[in-house]
C-alpha positions as CSV (number, residue, x, y, z in Angstrom):
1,X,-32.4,10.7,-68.3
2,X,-31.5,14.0,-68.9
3,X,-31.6,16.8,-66.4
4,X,-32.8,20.4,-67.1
5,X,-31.5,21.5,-63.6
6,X,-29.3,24.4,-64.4
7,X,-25.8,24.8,-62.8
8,X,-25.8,28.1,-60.3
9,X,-22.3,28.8,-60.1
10,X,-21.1,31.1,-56.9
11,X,-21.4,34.6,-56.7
12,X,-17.8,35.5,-57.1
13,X,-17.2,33.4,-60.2
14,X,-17.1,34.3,-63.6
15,X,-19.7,31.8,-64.5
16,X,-22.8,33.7,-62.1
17,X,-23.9,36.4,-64.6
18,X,-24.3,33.4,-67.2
19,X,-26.3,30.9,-64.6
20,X,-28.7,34.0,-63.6
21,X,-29.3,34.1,-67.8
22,X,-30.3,30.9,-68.0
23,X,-32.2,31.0,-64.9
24,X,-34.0,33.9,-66.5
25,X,-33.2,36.0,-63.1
26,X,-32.1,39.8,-64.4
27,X,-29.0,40.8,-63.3
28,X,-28.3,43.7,-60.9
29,X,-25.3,45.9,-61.1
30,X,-23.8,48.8,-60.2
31,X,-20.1,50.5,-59.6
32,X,-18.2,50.8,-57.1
33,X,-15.3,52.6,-56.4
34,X,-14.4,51.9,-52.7
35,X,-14.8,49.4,-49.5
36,X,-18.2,51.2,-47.7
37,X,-20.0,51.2,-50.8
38,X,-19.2,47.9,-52.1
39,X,-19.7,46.0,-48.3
40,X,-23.3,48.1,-49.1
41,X,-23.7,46.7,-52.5
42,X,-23.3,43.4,-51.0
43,X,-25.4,43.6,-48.6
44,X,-28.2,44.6,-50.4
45,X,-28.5,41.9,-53.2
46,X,-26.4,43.5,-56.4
47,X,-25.2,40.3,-58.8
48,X,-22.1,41.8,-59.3
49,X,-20.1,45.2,-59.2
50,X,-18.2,47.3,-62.0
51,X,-15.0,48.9,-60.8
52,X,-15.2,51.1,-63.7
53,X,-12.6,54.0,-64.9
54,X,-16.0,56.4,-64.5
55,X,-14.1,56.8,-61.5
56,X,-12.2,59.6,-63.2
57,X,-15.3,61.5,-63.6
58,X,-16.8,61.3,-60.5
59,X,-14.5,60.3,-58.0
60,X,-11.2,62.4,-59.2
61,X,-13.4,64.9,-61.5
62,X,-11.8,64.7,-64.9
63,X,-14.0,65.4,-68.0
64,X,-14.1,61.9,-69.1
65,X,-12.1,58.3,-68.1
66,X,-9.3,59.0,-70.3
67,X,-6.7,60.3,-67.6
68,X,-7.5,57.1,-65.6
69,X,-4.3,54.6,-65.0
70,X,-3.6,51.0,-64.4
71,X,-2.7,52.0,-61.0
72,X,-6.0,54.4,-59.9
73,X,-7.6,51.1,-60.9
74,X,-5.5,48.8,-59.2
75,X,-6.0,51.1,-56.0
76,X,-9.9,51.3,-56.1
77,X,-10.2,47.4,-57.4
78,X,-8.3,46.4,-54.3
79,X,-10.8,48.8,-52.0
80,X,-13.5,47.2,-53.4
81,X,-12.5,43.5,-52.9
82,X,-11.5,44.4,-49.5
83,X,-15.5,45.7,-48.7
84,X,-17.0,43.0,-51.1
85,X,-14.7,39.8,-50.7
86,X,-17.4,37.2,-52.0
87,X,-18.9,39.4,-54.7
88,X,-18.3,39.2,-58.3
89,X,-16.1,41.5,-59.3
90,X,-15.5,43.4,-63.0
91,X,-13.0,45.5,-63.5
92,X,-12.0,48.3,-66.1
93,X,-8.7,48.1,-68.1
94,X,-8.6,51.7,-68.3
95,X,-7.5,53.8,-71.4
96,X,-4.1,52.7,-73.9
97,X,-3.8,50.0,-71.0
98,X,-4.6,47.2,-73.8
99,X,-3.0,48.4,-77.3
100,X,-1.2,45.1,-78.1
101,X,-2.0,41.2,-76.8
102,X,1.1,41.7,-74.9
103,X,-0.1,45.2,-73.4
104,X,-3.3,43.6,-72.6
105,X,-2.3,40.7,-70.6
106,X,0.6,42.3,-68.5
107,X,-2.1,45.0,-67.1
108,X,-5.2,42.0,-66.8
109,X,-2.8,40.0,-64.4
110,X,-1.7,43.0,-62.1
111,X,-5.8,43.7,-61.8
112,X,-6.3,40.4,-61.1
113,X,-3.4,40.0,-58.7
114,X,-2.7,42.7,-57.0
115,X,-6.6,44.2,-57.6
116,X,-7.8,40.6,-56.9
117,X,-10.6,41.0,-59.9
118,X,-12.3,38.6,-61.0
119,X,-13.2,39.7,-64.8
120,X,-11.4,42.4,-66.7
121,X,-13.3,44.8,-68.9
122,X,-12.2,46.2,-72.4
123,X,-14.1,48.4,-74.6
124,X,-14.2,47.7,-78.5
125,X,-15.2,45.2,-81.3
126,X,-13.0,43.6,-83.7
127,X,-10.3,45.6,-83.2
128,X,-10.1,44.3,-79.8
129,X,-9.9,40.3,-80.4
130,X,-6.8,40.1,-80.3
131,X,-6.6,41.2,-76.8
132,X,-9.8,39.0,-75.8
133,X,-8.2,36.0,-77.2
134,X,-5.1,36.8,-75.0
135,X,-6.2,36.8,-72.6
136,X,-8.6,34.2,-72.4
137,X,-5.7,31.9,-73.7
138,X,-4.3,33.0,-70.0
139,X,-7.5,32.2,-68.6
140,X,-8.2,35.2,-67.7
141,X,-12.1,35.7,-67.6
142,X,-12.9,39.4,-69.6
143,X,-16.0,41.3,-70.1
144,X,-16.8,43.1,-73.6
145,X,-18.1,46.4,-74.0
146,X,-20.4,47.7,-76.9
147,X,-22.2,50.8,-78.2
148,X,-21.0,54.1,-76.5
149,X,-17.4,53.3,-75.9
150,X,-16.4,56.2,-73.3
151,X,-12.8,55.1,-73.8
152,X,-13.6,56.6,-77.8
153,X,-15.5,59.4,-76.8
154,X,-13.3,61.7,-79.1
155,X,-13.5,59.4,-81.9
156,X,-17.2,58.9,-82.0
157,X,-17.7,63.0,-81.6
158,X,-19.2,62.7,-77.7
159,X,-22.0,61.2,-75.7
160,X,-24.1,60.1,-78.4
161,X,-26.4,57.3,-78.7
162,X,-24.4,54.2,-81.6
163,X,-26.6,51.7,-83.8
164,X,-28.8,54.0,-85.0
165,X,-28.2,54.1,-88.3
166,X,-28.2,50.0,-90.2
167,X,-25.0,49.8,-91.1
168,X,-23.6,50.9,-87.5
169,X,-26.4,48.1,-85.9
170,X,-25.0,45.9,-88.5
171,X,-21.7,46.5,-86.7
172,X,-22.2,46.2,-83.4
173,X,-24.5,42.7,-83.7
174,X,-21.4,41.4,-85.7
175,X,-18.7,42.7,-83.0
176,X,-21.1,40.9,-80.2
177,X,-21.1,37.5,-81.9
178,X,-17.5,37.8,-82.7
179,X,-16.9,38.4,-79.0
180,X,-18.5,35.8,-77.8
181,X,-16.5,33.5,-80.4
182,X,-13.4,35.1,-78.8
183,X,-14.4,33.7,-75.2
184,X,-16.4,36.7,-73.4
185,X,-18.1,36.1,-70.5
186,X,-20.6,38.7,-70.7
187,X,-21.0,42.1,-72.9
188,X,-21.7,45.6,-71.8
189,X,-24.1,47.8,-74.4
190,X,-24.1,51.1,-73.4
191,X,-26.5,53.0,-75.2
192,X,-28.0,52.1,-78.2
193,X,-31.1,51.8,-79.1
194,X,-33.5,49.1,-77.1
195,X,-34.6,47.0,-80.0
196,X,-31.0,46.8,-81.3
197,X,-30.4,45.7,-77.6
198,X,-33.2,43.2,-77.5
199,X,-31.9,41.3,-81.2
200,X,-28.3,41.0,-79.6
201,X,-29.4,39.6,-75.8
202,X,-32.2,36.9,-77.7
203,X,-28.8,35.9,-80.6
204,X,-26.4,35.7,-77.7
205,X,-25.9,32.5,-75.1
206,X,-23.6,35.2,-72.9
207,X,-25.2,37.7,-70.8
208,X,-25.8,41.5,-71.9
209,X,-25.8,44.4,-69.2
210,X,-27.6,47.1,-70.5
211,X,-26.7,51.2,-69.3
212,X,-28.9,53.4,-71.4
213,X,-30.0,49.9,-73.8
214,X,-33.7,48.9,-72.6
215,X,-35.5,46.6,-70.7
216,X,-34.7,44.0,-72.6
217,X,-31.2,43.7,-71.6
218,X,-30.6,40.5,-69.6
219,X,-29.2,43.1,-66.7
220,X,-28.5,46.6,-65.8
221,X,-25.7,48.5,-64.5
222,X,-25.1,51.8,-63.7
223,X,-22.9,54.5,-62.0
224,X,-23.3,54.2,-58.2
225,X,-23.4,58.0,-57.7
226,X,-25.4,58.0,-60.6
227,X,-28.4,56.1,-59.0
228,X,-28.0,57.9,-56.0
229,X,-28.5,61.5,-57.4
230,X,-24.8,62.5,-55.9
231,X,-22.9,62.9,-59.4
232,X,-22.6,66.5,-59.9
233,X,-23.7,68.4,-63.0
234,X,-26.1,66.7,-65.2
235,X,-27.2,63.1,-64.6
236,X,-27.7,61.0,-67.8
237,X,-31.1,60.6,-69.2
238,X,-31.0,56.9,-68.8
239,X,-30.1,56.6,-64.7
240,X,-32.9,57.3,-62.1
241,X,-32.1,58.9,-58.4
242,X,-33.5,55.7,-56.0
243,X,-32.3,57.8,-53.6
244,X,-35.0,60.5,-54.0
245,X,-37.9,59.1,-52.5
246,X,-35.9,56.4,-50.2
247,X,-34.7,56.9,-46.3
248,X,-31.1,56.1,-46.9
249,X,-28.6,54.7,-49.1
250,X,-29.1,50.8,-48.1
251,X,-32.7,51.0,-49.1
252,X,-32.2,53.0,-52.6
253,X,-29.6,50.3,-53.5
254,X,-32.4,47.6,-52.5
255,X,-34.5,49.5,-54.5
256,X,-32.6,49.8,-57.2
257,X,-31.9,45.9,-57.2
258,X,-35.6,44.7,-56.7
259,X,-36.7,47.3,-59.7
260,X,-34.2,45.3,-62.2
261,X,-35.2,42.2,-61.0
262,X,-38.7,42.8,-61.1
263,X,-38.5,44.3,-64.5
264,X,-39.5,48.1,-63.2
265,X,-36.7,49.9,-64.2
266,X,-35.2,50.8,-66.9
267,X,-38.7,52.4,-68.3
268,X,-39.1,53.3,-71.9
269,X,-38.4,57.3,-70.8
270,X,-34.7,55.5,-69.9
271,X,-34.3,54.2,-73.3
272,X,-33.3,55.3,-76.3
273,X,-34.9,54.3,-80.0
């Protein structure tokens, strides 16, 4: 007789995000950038944490990730692990830090070794499969990233929204099957529109984590400061400040996690159509 009983792999393998999708459990993210605030993030339910390159916007205060290196990473990857041991953990290959297969796979192993990530994250479609099929011959677990590629901010002319337009939807559905043919374990849409968000997450088996891509995402992440209304300047029109109305920082993250989960947040007013 066969079993419908799905597999829950642990929390600090590159399985989880995929056993949460098929348990039909949204997934709960955030970044992280250092040992307090992870060991917080643990503690308070998130799935799994990004140790994104953002880090060089709000932690060192450049104007975007592209100054961010291999080592910065390394350094705040390692922080991380050290305050969240037994939580998945994704981390950035930052910018030029993946050009060739070659490239790619030197800088995945020193994240994972001396980092001690558990997933690396690059940005990019088909230009990028080379990389992804790299490194998942090395057996290194990787993490795709769609839509607004911050990485590409020059080349796509800013912050704006991608897939509007059918041809450019057209392109990033394709990219996302093609990366899960490549071996993905998951894929990052940063904003595009929800319903382009929705089509992908229903034609995908993988996991989608939505940031500024609707409801319909099978998680959310965002930026840590983000969601606690610390970033300064001008906070993106798709996080919220759970920090606003909460009495500290272990309950906004708690918030935060229990409004993914129960389907609360993001709102349409955090979309983008």
């Amino acid at each position: 007789m066969t079993s419908n009983r799905v597999y829950m792999a642990a929390r600090n393998h590159p399985d989880y995000l995929l056993s949460l999708k098929q348990c039909n459990q949204k997934i709960a993210c955030l970044t992280a950038y250092d040992a307090s605030f992870a060991c917080w993030l643990a503690q308070e339910g998130v799935d799994a944490i990004l140790v994104g390159d953002s880090l060089g916007m709000v932690v060192q205060g450049h104007e975007s990730t592209l100054p961010v290196t291999v080592d910065d990473m390394v350094y705040h990857a390692a922080a991380v692990a050290r305050g969240a041991p037994d939580l998945l953990r994704i981390v950035d290959l930052p910018y030029r830090s993946y050009q060739t297969p070659e490239q790619a796979l030197d800088n995945a192993r020193i994240l994972m070794q001396a980092g001690r990530a558990h997933m690396v994250k690059l940005e990019g479609g088909e230009r990028v499969l080379p990389m992804v099929e790299a490194l998942r011959a090395a057996d290194i677990p990787v993490c795709g990233h769609l839509g607004l590629l911050p990485q590409s901010v020059k080349e796509l002319g800013g912050y704006r929204v991608q897939g509007r337009d059918p041809q450019a939807a057209r392109q990033i559905e394709a990219d996302a099957q093609a990366l899960q043919a490549a071996g993905v374990a998951a894929i990052v849409l940063e904003c595009i529109p929800a319903v382009l968000a929705a089509r992908i997450t229903v034609a995908l088996e993988i996991p989608t984590i939505g940031i500024g891509a609707g409801a319909d995402c099978d998680g959310q992440v965002l930026v840590l400061y983000d969601m606690l209304g610390i970033t300064a300047g001008r906070r993106p029109s798709f996080s919220e400040d759970f920090l606003r109305d909460a009495p500290d920082v272990a309950s906004a993250i708690r918030r935060y996690v229990q409004a993914v989960r129960q389907g609360r947040f993001p709102t349409q007013a955090h979309s983008f159509s």
